[in-house]
C-alpha positions in Angstrom: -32.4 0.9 8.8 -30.4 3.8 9.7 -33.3 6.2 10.9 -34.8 3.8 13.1 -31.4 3.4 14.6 -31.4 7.2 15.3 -34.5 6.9 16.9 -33.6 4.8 18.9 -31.1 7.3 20.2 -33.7 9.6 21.4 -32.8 11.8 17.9 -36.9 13.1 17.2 -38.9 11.8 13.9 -39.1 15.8 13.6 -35.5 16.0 13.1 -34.7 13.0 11.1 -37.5 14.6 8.5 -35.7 17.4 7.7 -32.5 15.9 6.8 -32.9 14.4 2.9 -29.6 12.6 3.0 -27.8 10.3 5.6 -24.2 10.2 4.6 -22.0 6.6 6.2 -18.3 7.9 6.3 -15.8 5.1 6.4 -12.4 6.0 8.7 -9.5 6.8 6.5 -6.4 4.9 6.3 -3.4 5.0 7.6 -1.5 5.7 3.7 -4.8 8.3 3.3 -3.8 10.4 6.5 0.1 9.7 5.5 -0.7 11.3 2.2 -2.9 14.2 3.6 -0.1 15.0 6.1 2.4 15.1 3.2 0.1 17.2 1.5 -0.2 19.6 4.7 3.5 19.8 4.7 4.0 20.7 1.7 1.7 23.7 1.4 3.6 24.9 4.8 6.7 24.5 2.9 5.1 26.8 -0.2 4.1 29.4 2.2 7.6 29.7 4.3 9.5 30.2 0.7 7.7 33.2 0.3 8.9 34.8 4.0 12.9 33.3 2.1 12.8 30.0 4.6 13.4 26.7 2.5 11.9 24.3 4.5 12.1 20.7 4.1 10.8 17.4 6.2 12.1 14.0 6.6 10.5 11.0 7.0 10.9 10.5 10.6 8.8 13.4 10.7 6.1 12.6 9.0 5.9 9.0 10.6 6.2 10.8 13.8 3.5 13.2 13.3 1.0 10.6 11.9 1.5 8.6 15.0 -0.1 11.7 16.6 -2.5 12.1 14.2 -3.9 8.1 14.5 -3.9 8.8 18.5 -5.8 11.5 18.4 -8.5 8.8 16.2 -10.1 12.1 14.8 -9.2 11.6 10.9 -8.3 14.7 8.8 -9.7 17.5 11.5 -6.7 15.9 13.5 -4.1 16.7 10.7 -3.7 20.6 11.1 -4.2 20.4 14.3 -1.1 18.4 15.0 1.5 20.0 12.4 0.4 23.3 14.3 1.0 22.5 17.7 4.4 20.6 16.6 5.8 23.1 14.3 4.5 26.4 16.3 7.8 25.6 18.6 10.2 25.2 15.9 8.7 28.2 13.8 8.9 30.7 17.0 12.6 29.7 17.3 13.2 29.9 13.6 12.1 33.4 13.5 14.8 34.4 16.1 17.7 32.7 14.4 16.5 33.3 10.7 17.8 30.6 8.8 17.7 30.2 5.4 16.6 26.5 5.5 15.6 24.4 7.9 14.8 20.7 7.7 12.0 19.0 9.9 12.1 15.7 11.2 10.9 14.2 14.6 14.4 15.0 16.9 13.7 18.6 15.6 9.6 18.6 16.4 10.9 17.2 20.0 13.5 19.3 20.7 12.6 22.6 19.3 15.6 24.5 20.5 18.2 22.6 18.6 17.5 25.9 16.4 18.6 28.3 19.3 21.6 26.7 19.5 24.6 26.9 17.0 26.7 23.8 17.7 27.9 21.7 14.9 25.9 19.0 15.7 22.6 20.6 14.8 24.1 22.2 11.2 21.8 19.4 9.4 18.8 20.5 10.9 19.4 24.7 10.1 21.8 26.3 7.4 22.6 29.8 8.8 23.3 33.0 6.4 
């Protein structure tokens, strides 16, 4: 029995009597975080059209950041969490160049100042005006 368990983690009878409901989680898949992270992305992408930014991701960028996401072994909390800190790079330097689209994928999320610079080799990562 669950409660007994708890007790036997030093949790108090006191405790366990006021909560009505235990609640057994299972851990999300892999294609469940995949599809949470596309999800993610996607409302980011909604919100930068408004600001005029078309942004786009590949799929190397969304395999790399659920790698991150199943290290981090936290589930869903993990997903936000690891588009922000990737993207918060890219999005500083997009501001400064002010593209009007810009795709994401995991050479960009590594190597955020591709954006600063204006080579041709970068021109499928960032459309200029």
């Amino acid at each position: 029995d669950f409660q007994k368990l708890l007790e036997s983690q030093g949790i108090s009878r006191e405790l366990l009597g006021r909560i009505d409901y235990f609640l057994h989680l299972k851990e999300l898949s892999e294609q469940t975080l995949r599809t949470i992270l596309e999800h993610t992305l996607k409302e980011l992408e909604s919100k930068m059209a408004v600001s005029g930014l078309t942004v786009t991701h590949d799929k190397t960028c969304v395999d790399y950041l659920l790698q991150k996401i199943l290290l981090q072994d936290l589930g869903a909390r993990s997903v936000k969490k690891v588009v922000s800190q990737a993207l918060l790079p890219i999005y500083y330097n997009v501001f400064s160049k002010k593209p009007e689209e810009i795709c994401l994928s995991e050479k960009l999320i590594q190597n955020p100042e591709l954006l600063v610079n204006s080579s041709s080799a970068v021109k499928h990562y960032i459309k200029k005006n």
